[in-house]
ZAMIKE-753752 format. One record per residue: x, y, z of N, C-alpha, C in turn. Coordinates in steps of 0.1 Angstrom, whole numbers. Layout:
residues N
     n.X     n.Y     n.Z    ca.X    ca.Y    ca.Z     c.X     c.Y     c.Z
       X       Y       Z       X       Y       Z       X       Y       Z
...
This chain:
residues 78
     n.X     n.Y     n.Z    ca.X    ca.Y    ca.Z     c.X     c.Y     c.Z
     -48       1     106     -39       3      95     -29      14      99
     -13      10     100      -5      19     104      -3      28      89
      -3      42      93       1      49      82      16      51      79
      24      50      73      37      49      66      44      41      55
      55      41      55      59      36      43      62      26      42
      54      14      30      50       1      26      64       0      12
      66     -14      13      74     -20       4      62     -33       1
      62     -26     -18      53     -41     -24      66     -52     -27
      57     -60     -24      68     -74     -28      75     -73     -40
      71     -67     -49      80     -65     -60      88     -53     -57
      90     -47     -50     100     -37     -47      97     -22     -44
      84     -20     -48      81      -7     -51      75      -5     -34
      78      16     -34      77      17     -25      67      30     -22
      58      26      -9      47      37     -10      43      37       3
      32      51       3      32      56      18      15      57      18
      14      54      30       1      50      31      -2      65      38
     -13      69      32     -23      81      35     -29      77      48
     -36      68      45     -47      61      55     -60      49      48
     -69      53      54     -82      44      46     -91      51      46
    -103      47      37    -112      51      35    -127      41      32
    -136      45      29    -148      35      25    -152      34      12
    -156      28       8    -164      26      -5    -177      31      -4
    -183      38      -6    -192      48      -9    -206      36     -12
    -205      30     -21    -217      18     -22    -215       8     -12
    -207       4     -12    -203     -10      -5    -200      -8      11
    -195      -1      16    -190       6      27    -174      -6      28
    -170     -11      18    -161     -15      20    -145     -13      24
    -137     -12      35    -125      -3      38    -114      -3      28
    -113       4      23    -100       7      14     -86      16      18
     -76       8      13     -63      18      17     -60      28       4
     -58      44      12     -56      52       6     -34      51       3
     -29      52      -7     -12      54      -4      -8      59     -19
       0      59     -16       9      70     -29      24      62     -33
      28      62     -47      37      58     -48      46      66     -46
      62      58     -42      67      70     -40      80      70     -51
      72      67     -59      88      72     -73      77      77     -85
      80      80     -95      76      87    -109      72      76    -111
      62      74    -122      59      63    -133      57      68    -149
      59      61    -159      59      65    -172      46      66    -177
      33      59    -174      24      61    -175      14      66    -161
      18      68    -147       3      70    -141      12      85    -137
      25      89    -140      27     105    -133      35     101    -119
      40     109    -114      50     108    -104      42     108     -89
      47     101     -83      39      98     -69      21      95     -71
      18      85     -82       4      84     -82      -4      80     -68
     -15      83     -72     -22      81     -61     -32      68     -59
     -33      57     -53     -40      45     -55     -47      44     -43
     -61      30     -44     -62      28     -35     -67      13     -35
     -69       5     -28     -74     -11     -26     -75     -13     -18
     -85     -26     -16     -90     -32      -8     -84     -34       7
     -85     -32      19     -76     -33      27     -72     -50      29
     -78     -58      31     -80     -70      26     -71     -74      16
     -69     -69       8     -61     -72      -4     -45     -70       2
     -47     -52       2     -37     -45       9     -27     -59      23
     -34     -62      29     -31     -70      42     -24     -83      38
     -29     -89      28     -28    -106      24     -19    -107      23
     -10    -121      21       0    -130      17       1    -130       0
       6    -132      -3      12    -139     -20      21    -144     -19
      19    -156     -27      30    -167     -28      39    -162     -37
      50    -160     -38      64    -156     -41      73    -170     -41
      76    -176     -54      87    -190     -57      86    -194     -43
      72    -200     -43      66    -211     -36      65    -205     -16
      69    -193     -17      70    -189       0      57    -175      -1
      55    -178      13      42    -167      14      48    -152      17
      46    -142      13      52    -131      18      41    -122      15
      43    -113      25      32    -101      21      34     -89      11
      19     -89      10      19     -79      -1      21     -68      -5
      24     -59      10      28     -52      11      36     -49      24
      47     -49      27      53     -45      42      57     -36      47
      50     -33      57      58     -19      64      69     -16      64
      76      -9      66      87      -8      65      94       4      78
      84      18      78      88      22      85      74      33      89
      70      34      98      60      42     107      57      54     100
      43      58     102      49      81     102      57      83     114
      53      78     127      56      79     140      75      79     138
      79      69     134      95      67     132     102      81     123
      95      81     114      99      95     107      99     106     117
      87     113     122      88     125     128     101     125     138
């Protein structure tokens, strides 16, 4: 899992921390942050999901696109 900044298919845009486990499950989860304010969860909230989830396709008016896409590295930044 590259760490940096993800574009969700619906437009929103966020930066991946890294991963982590699930503590019962040991299942891998992605740690990332949003990166604009929200009206309800607070400015740059903090989330996390399934990497699995994080990784997959969704169909978008009938085309597959991912669900979240890189966009640009930490590596590219520094």
């Amino acid at each position: 899992m590259k760490s940096g900044t993800y574009q969700h298919y619906k437009g929103g845009l966020y930066e991946v921390i890294g991963t982590a486990r699930h503590s019962e499950t040991l299942e891998e989860l992605v740690v990332y942050q949003a990166l604009y304010a929200d009206e309800i969860y607070g400015d740059q909230a903090l989330w996390v999901r399934p990497k699995t989830m994080f990784l997959e396709t969704v169909i978008v008016n009938g085309t597959d696109v991912q669900r979240f896409a890189l966009i640009e590295t930490s590596q590219e930044k520094s």
